[in-house]
C-alpha atoms as one frame of an Amber mdcrd trajectory, in Angstrom:
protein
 -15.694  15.931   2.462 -14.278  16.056   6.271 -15.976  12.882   6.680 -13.599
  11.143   3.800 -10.493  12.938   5.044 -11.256  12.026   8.811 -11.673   8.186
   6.996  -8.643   8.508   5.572  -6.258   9.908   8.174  -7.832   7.405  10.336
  -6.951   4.123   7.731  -3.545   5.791   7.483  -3.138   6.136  11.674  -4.134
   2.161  11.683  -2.032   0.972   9.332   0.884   2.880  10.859  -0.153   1.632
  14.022   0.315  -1.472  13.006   3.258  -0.856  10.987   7.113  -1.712  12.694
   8.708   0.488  15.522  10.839   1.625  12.749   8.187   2.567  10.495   8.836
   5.635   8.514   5.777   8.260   7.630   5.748  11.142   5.713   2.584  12.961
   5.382   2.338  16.759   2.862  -0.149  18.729   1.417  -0.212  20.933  -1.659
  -2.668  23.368  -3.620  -2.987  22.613  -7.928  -4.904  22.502 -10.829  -6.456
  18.836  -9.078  -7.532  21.376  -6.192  -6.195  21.043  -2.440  -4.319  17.751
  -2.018  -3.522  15.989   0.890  -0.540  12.898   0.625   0.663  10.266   3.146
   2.928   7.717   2.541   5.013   5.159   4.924   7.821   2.751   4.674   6.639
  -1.133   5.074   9.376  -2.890   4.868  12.725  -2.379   3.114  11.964  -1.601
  -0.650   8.450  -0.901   0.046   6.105   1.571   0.569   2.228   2.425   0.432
   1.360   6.001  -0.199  -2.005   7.854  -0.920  -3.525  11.034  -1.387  -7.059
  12.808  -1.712  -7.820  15.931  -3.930 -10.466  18.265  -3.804 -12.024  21.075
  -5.881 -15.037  23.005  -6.005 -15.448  25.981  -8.295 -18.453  27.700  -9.776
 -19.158  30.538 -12.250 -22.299  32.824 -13.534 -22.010  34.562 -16.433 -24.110
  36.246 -18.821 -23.376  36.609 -22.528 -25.728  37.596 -25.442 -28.877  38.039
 -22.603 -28.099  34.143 -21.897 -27.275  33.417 -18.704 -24.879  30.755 -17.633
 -24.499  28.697 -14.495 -22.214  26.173 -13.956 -20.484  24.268 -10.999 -17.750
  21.927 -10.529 -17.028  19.536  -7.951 -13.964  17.177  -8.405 -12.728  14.368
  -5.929  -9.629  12.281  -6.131  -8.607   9.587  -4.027  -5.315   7.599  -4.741
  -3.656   4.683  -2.871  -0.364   2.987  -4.442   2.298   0.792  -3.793   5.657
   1.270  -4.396   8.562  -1.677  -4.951  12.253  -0.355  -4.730
């Protein structure tokens, strides 16, 4: 998982890099039902923008019911990359 973020911060560093002096990036986070999220999105040019994000959730649960026992784990990844026209 650090290995994808660390990917991905460093795509979005290089393509800001790259980007004009004017270039506008906002970068926020946020915790969901889609797990932790982490967004960045920049201003190309006038009227445009490219944005992504990455989500993340693990969750497990043991339970017993009836003398059965239950075991179950969940691992969910998102990755997202868009662009917008104004």
């Amino acid at each position: 998982m650090r290995r994808t973020i660390t990917l991905a911060a460093c795509a979005l560093a290089g393509v800001g890099a790259a980007g004009a002096a004017q270039a506008q990036i906002a970068i926020g986070g946020s915790i969901g039902t889609t797990g932790v999220t982490a967004e960045a999105e920049m201003k190309v040019i006038p009227g445009v923008n490219i944005r992504g994000g990455y989500n993340y959730l693990q969750y497990g649960a043991d339970s017993t019911y009836d003398d059965i026992a239950y075991d179950g784990d969940l691992d969910l990844t998102t990755i997202g990359a868009f662009v917008d026209v104004h």
